[in-house]
C-alpha positions, 0 to 999 in steps of 0.5 A: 252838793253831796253831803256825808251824814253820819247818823243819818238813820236816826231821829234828828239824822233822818229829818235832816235828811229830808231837809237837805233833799228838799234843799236839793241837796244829796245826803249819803247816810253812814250808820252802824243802826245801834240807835235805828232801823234801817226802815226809816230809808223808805219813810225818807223814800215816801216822803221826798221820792229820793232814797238816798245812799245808805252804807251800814257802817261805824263812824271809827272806821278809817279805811270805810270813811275815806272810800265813802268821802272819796267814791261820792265826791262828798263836799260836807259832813254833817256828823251826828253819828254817837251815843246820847243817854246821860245815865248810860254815859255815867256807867260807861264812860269809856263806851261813850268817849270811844264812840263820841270823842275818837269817833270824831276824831277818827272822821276829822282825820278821814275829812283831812286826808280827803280835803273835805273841809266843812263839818257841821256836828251835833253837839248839845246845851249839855256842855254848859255850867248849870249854875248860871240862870237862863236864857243861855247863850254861847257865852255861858261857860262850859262845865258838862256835868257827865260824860256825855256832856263832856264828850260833846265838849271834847269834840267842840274844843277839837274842832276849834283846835282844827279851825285853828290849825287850818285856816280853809277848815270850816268847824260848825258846833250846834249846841240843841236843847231838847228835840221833841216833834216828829215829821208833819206826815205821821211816816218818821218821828222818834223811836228809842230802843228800850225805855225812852229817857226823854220825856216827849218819847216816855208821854207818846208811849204812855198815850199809845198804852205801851207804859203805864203812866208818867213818872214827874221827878221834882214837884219843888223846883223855883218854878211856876208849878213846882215841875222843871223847865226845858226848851223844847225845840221841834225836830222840823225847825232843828232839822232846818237849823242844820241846812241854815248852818251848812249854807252858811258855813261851807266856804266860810272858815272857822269854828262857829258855834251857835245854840238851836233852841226855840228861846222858851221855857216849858215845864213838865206839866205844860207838856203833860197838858199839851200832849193830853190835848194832842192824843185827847185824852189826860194821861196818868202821871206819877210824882217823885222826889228830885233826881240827883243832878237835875236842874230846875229850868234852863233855855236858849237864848238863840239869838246868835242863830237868828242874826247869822244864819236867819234862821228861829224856830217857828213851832209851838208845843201844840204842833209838837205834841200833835205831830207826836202823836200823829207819828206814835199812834199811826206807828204804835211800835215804831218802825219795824 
């Protein structure tokens, strides 16, 4: 099966990729490198011996994606093509839903008019409600606090709207907590452009020297040390989350919905510790007040996953500390 993965030369993109190579499966990779380097095709290269297709290309234009879905025979997408920094969404809210929303729907209109009918798509825990206590399931309502969140939702409700409307359509929603990890092998993990806005990228630079020290923001949260709670899933098992979800859901039409996190909560400090453990050595750290809109602990109940798909996430914040930094300290600038 050839699979369109937009984005596909990005972080989660480019594990992705290794998964469906591995499953046998033939991913051709759409993207505009805003996010990635286009280096990552030969890590995707050593690792499986396969370099797949690569056209550099914007996930908004029409005539691009139905040449590629026609001219590679493509039976699924697999779509994580979009922007993904909460701050960056809160300044330029139009930037990201031209890119998110229209992009979507610019790549649904394509998926039509070529009888592509199976999308899985990236979507994130950032479309739910932060007043209902964790863990969370698919049930917990929506209500995206920013413009990311809310783009990610637009595009969820769109694809419901095409499940309903087409009854052969198969829309598949992935609803991720926060990705962290990097490849097994040391050759493809995650490198941000600029500053990281996460914190297992901003701990992996502070541990190769390229920053300074973590800053903490919230010491005072309800939570066992007082440092906020995140479920924090590795790549790998997201990667894999993706190939369950493809296998079950082409050929099974709907919109399916279904959250991919590890079901646990960590908070900042236990990630501090297990890095430190990882690279060898106790990291510096900084404590400030609360950020505005920060929540103190949420994680997934993935329980639906596991029923439908069969698939969980199978590792621990040690190996995704150590794969971390096996990735950042053999690759202390990234890909180049």
């Amino acid at each position: 099966m050839k699979i369109l993965v937009t984005g596909g030369a990005g972080y989660i993109g480019s594990h992705t990729c290794v998964q469906l190579i591995d499953k046998g499966w033939q991913p051709v990779i759409l993207d505009s490198l805003v996010n990635s380097k286009v280096s990552v095709l030969d890590r995707i290269e050593s690792i499986t011996g396969h370099r797949p297709p690569f056209i550099k290309g914007d996930v908004r234009d029409a005539d691009l994606l139905s040449k590629l879905l026609s001219e590679h025979s493509v039976e699924a997408v697999i779509h994580f093509a979009g922007l993904k920094a909460v701050g960056e969404s809160v300044a330029q809210p139009l930037r990201y839903y031209d890119n998110n929303v229209h992009g979507s729907v610019v790549l649904m209109q394509a998926m039509q008019k070529c009888a592509v009918k199976t999308l899985v798509f990236s979507s994130s825990a950032t479309v739910y409600g932060h007043a209902f206590a964790p863990p969370w399931n698919e049930q917990v309502p929506t209500a995206p606090a920013n413009p990311y969140g809310r783009s990610k939702l637009m595009v969820d409700q769109i694809m419901g709207d095409m499940a309903a409307a087409d009854a052969a359509c198969s829309m598949t929603s992935l609803r991720y907590f926060n990705p962290v990890g990097a490849h097994a092998s040391g050759l493809m993990g995650e490198d941000p452009q600029g500053t990281p806005n996460n914190l297992m990228p901003y701990l992996a630079q502070v541990a190769v020297g390229r920053l300074e020290a973590l800053q903490i923001y919230g010491t005072d949260y309800d939570t066992p040390d007082g440092t906020g709670v995140r479920d924090y899933i590795h790549v790998t098992d997201l990667a894999q989350g993706h190939i369950a979800a493809l296998a079950y859901a082409h050929g099974q039409p709907g919109h399916h919905v279904f959250n991919l996190g590890s079901g646990q909560g960590h908070s900042v400090m236990d990630m501090l510790k297990a890095f430190g453990k990882a690279c060898g050595r106790e990291l510096p750290y900084t404590l400030s007040p609360r950020r505005p809109g920060d929540v103190a602990a949420y994680w997934a109940n993935p329980q639906h996953a596991r029923n439908t798909l069969g698939w969980h996430a199978e590792k621990s914040i040690d190996d995704m500390c150590q794969d971390t930094w096996r990735w950042q300290s053999s690759n202390p600038n990234g890909y180049l």
